[in-house]
N, C-alpha and C positions, 0 to 999 in steps of 0.2 A: 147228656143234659147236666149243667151246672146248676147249683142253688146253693147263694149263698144263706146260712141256716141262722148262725152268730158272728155277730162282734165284740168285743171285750179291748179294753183300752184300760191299761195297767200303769197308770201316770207316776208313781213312784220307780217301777220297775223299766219305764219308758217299754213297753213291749205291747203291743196290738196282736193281738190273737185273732184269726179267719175260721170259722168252722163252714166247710162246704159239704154239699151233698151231691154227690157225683154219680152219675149208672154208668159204669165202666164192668168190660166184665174183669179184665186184672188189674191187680189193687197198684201196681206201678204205672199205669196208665193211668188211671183215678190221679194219683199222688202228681202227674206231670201237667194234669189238666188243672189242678188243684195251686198249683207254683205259677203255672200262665196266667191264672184269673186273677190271683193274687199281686203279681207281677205288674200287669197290666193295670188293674184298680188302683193300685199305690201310683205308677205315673200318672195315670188321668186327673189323679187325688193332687200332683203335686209333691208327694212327702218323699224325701230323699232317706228311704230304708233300705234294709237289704231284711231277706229272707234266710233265717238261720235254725229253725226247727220245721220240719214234715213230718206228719203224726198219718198214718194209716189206718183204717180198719175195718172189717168188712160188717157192713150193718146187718147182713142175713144171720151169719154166726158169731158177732163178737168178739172175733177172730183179727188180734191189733198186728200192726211192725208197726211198733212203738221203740222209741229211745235209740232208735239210730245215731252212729257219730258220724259226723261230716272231719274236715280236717281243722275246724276250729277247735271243734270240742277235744278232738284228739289233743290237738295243741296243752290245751287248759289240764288235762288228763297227764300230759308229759312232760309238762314245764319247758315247753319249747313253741317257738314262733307256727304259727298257720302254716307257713313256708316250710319250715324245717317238717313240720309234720308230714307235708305235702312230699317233702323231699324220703325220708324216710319208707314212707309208703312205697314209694316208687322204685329205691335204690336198695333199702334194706333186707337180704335175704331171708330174715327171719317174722317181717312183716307182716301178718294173716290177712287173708284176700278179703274184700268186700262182697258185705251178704247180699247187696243191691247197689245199682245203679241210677239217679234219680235228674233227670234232666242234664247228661253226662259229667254229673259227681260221683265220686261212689260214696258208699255210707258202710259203716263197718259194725260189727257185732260191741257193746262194752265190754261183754266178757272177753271177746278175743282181745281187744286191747288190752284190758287189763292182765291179762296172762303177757302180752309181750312186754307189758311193763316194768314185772317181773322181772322178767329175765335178761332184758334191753342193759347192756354196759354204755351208759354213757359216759363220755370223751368229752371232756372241755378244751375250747378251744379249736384254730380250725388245723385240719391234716395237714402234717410238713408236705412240702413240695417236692416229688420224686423226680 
């Protein structure tokens, strides 16, 4: 059972916040049920958004996955396009795996990005052609 709890409408920051209340027994199911209602309510609504943060937690023990990165944030994090992030993720050997999976995105640790940012040589420009 879904229930929506809150709304919040952030008109400077143009960002609309959903607080739902979800009885799922894993919180990744919660969070996929949670992106469908959302999803859905925004087309019925009309408003041409997209969904760019999922916040988790479990209400019995306070227990969050919070602050997940998608491959925007990565992006924002590495001075490089959604794309490139996307691409790196996928090509780069040294790229740390995703701590979850969230309506077939993955979502990745800060810390572990931030360690691969560390250590990431980036290359300007694109690879000579072999």
């Amino acid at each position: 059972m879904a229930r929506l709890r809150s709304v919040t409408c952030d008109k400077v920051m143009e960002t609309l916040t959903l607080e739902w209340e979800i009885e799922e027994l894993a919180l990744t199911d919660a969070a996929t049920e949670a992106v469908s209602q959302a999803e859905k309510m925004l087309t019925e609504a009309g408003l041409l958004a997209r969904i760019v943060d999922v916040r988790v937690g479990d209400l019995d023990t306070s227990t969050e996955i919070d602050d997940l990165l998608g491959y925007a944030e990565i992006a924002i994090v590495l001075g490089v396009s959604r794309q490139r992030a996307a691409q790196l993720a996928k090509k780069h050997k040294d790229f740390p795996g995703p701590v979850a999976t969230l309506a077939g995105r993955p979502l990745y640790s800060p810390a572990s990005i931030a360690r691969f940012a560390e250590r990431w040589e980036r290359k300007t420009g694109r690879p000579s052609a072999a």
